[in-house]
C-alpha positions in Angstrom: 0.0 0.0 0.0 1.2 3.6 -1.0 1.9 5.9 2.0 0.0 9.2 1.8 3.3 11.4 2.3 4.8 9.2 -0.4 1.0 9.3 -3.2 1.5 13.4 -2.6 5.2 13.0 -4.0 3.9 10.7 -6.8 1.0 13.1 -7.9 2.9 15.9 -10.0 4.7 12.6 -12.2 1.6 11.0 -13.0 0.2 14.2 -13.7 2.9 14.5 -16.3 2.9 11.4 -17.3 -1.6 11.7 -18.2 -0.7 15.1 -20.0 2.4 13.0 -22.4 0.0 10.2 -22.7 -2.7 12.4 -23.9 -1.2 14.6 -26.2 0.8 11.6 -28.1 -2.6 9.5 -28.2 -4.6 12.3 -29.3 -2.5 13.8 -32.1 -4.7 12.8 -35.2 -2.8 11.0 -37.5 -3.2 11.3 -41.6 -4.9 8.4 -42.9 -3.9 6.5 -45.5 -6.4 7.5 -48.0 -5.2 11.2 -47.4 -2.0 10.0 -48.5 -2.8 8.1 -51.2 -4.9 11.5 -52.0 -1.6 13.3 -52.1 1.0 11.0 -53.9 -1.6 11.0 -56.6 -2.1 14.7 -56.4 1.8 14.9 -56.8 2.1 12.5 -59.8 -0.4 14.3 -61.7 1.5 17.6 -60.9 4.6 15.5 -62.4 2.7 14.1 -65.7 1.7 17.7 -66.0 5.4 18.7 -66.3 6.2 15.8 -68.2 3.8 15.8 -70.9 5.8 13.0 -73.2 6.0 10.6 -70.5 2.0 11.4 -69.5 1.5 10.4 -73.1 3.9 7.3 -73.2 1.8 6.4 -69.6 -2.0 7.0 -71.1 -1.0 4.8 -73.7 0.6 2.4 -71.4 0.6 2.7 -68.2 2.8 -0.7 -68.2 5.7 1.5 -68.9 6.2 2.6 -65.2 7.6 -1.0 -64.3 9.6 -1.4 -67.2 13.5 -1.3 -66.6 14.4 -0.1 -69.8 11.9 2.7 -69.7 12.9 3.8 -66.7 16.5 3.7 -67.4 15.6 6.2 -70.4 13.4 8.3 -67.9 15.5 8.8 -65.0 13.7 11.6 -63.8 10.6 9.3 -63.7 12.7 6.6 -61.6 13.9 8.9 -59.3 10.3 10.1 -58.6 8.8 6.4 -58.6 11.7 6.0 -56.0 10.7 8.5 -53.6 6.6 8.1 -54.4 6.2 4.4 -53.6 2.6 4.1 -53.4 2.2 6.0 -56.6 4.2 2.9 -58.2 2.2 0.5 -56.1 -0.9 2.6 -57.8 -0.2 2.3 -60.9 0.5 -1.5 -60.8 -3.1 -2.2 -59.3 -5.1 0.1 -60.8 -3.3 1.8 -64.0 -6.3 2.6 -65.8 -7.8 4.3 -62.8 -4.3 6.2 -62.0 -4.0 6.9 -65.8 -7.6 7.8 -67.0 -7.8 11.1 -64.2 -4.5 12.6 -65.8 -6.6 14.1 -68.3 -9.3 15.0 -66.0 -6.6 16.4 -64.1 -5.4 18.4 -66.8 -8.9 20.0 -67.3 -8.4 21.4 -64.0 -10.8 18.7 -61.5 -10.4 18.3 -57.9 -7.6 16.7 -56.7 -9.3 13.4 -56.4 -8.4 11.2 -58.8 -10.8 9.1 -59.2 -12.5 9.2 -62.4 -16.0 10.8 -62.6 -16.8 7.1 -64.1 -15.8 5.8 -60.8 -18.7 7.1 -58.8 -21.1 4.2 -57.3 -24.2 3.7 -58.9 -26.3 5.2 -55.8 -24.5 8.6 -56.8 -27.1 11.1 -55.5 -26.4 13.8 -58.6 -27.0 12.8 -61.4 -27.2 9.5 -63.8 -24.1 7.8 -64.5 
């Protein structure tokens, strides 16, 4: 059992200790999806400085894992390098990832799913 004198000597560090406890737990945290929202946002800013590899990747979007295209594009590697869950994008869903470049380019949201892409119990509007 915990002597009074000694809990009164205690109370100040487990005070400091809830307050370190708290702040760390309750720091929200980005989610993935937000991520994912970004690395795509900064892809399509890429492709939009890069309009021959946008091409060469709307026409295949296969290119982005080939060696030899890369090797030719290293400013496409390096970017692919430092953006791994754009690469892990575009090997998943290529056509998705590739289809809103254009949308993208006609000045959209910085969603990249394709206006195609909505579910069918889309409130405005047919599909």
């Amino acid at each position: 059992m915990i002597n009074p004198a000694n809990a009164k000597k205690l109370l100040p560090l487990l005070t400091l200790l809830t307050a370190i406890a708290a702040l760390t737990l309750g720091t929200p945290k980005p989610s993935w999806a937000d991520s994912l929202r970004d690395e795509m946002s900064a892809f399509h800013r890429y492709l939009n400085d890069h309009p021959r590899v946008a091409a060469d990747l709307e026409r295949d979007p296969g290119l982005a894992n080939s060696s030899r295209y890369l090797h030719e594009h290293d400013h496409l590697r390096e970017f692919l390098h430092n953006h791994p869950q754009v690469r892990q994008e575009l090997s998943a869903n290529p056509g998705r990832v590739m289809g809103s470049s254009s949308a993208w380019n006609r000045g959209r949201s910085g969603d990249y799913r394709r206006y195609d892409d909505r579910p069918w119990y889309w409130p405005w509007g047919r599909r």
